[in-house]
C-alpha positions, 0 to 999 in steps of 0.5 A: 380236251387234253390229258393233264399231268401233275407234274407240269409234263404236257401230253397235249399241246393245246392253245388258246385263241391267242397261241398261249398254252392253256394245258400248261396254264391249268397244270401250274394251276393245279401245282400252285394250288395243290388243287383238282384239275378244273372240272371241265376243260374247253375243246381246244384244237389238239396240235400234237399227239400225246407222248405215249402216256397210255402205254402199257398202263392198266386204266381205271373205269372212267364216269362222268360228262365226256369232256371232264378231267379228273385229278389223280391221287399224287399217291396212287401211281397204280394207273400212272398219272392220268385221268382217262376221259377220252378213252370212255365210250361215253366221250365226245370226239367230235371236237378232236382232229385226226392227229388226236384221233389216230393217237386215241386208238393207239393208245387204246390197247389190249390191257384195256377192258372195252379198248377194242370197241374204243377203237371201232368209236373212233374209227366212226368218229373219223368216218363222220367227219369225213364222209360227207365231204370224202364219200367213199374214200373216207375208208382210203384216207383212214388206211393211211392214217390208222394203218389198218386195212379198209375192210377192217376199218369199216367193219370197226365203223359199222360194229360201233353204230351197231352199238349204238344202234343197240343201246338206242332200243333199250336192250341194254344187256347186249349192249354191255355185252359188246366190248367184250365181243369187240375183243374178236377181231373176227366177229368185228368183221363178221357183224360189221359186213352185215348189212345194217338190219343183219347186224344186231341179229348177229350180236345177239346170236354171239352174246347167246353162244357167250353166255353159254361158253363164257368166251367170245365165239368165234365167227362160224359158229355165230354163223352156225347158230344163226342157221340153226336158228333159222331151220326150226323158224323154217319148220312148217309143221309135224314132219315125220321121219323113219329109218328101217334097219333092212337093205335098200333093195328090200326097201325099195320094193315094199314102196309102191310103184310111183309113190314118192315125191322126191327120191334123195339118196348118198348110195356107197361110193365106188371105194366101197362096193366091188363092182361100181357099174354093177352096184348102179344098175342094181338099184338106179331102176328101181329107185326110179319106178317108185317116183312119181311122174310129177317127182324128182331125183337127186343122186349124189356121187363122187368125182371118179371117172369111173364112178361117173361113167356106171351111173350115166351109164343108167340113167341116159337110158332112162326115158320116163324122166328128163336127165340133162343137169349133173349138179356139182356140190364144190366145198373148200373147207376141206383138206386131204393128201395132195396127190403128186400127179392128180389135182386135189378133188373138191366137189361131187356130183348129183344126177338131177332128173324130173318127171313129166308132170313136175313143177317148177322149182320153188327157187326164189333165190337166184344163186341157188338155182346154178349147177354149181351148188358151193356150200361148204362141208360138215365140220366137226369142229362144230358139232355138226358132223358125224361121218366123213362124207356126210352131206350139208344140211344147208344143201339138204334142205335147199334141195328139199325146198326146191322139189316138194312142199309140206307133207310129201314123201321123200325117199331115201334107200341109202340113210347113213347119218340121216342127214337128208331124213333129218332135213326133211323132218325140220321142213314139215315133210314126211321121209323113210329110208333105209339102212343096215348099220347098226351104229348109223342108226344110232346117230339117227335116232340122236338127230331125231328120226324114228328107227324101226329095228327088225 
């Protein structure tokens, strides 16, 4: 294939069988003749790279068979002197050797509407001719060649045959939808790591979140959409959820004695109460004796030495429940003042205990069940946060799985934003807890739960 000028300059040097130039032949026949190019050309070998035709151009829409050239206007210099078949998603690159294809993407740039996704084409292009015979190291050859890293390289692959993929079930609407998300290099990568049946469920959430912003998303928040997405599939029936306006002591004592299931609490942190040792054995043992032999408990705390010490300082004394896991949440999203002689803190504890008679933990998922719980924290660029130190609900409702089933009472003296009331409403269990702050409140009826004032 070739790109011909009607000037007679040669962007592609092709020969025939016999070494003669048969680009230059079909321009002298064109000048000659004052006449369209042929309509279709032959896939001659490609030995030279194009003399930087396509840049800074503006290029027009390009229609018809892969391999057709078509002649410009000699009076229309708008789109320089061109016919771009090969940068179509609809050309056929198969004939095309690596120069050819190197040169391709190059030429394929930002002025170019779907240039991107011409660029993941041809990034695949190279990966089929290459893999049978090269594997794996296909990747490793195309660094070298297209100059980009591996990891981008294969996602460009991967994000075309999702196209592809796309268009071959009909759904055309997200198909022509993806050379404009092919302009994120981020969701490029963010669809191309997925596994192979992951990918078109990331398109989709991306054209969803397009539709309503009118921009391409950016890759948290397909991610955030999709989690969304699958807490409502997750909601196994009517949950219900209440928050009483009354201190958590008052709380705790109108439950009845081991009642609940699984008490799931964010009591202040130490930074907030005068007497952290003093706060922890005001509530710790009552909290306890609401649970049931066959519950668990999960408390979460920070990261002070001496905020660890008033709560151990409890709970090795309990003996109804077994305490020998302290859960570690990790986050490394967020950032504060870096201190001059400390280390910055990323993580916060959760005393684990259990009953007597509790179950297994519902745990499918392996890399859930390690003490290490890394899930990142709320971020408010997202829409998902609504106090500094408010919990994931991806880490809420994991632990929510793992301890109860539908229908069992979950407790929660300590409610502030709702988060762990908010989780237990979408996985169809029923939660009350308690708060005093009025504004807490408020947030917690936006997110759903029922606030008995009073």
């Amino acid at each position: 294939m070739i790109y011909a000028h009607p000037n007679g300059e040669m962007h592609y040097n092709v020969k025939d069988e016999n070494g003669e130039d048969k680009c230059d032949r079909a321009i002298g026949m064109w000048q000659e003749t004052q006449e369209a190019a042929p309509a279709v050309v032959q896939d001659w070998p490609v030995t030279k790279e194009p003399h930087g035709l396509l840049k800074g151009k503006a290029l027009p829409a390009v229609t018809g068979k892969p391999t057709q050239i078509a002649a410009p206007d000699p009076e229309d210099a708008t789109y320089g002197p061109t016919s771009l078949t090969l940068l179509d998603l609809d050309a056929d690159y198969s004939g095309l050797d690596d120069d050819a294809l190197v040169a391709i993407y190059e030429q394929a740039d930002a002025e170019m509407q779907g240039a991107y996704l011409i660029r993941c084409k041809v990034v695949d292009a190279y990966r089929t001719k290459h893999e049978q015979a090269w594997g794996k190291s296909w990747v490793t050859e195309a660094r070298e060649r297209f100059g980009r890293s591996k990891t981008t390289l294969t996602a460009q692959s991967n994000f075309w045959r999702t196209y592809i993929q796309i268009r071959s079930t009909g759904c055309t609407n997200l198909a022509e939808e993806m050379p404009r998300l092919s302009e994120q290099l981020g969701l490029i990568q963010l669809v191309g790591q997925k596994n192979e049946d992951d990918r078109p469920k990331y398109v989709e959430a991306a054209v969803a979140l397009m539709a309503e912003t009118g921009e391409p998303p950016t890759p948290a928040h397909v991610k955030n959409k999709l989690k969304q997405d699958v807490r409502a599939a997750q909601t196994t029936g009517p949950g219900k959820a209440m928050v009483y306006q009354r201190d958590a002591l008052e709380f705790l004592k109108s439950l009845g004695p081991q009642s609940v299931d699984l008490l799931l609490t964010d009591p202040p942190y130490m930074t907030d109460v005068e007497d952290i040792a003093a706060f922890a054995q005001s509530w710790v043992p009552l909290a306890l004796s609401r649970v049931k032999p066959s519950g668990r408990t999960y408390i979460f705390t920070g990261a002070y030495p001496r905020e660890l010490h008033a709560y151990l300082s409890v709970l090795l004394g309990e003996s109804a429940f077994t305490f020998d896991n302290i859960l570690v949440w990790t986050y490394r999203n967020t950032l504060g003042p870096s201190p001059s002689h400390g280390y910055k803190l990323n993580w916060q504890a959760i005393f684990y205990l259990y009953g007597p008679d509790a179950p297994p933990l519902d745990c499918p998922v392996m890399l859930e069940q390690f003490t290490v719980q890394d899930v990142r924290a709320p971020d408010g660029r997202l829409g998902d946060r609504y106090h500094k130190w408010q919990k994931p609900d991806d880490l809420a409702e994991r632990l929510i799985q793992h301890s109860t089933r539908p229908n069992e009472l979950i407790a929660d003296p300590f409610v502030g934003t709702g988060t762990f009331l908010a989780a237990a409403l979408r996985l169809g269990r029923i939660a009350v807890g308690s708060e005093t702050s009025g504004a807490m409140l408020a947030i917690c009826e936006d997110r759903g739960i029922e606030v008995i004032r009073g």
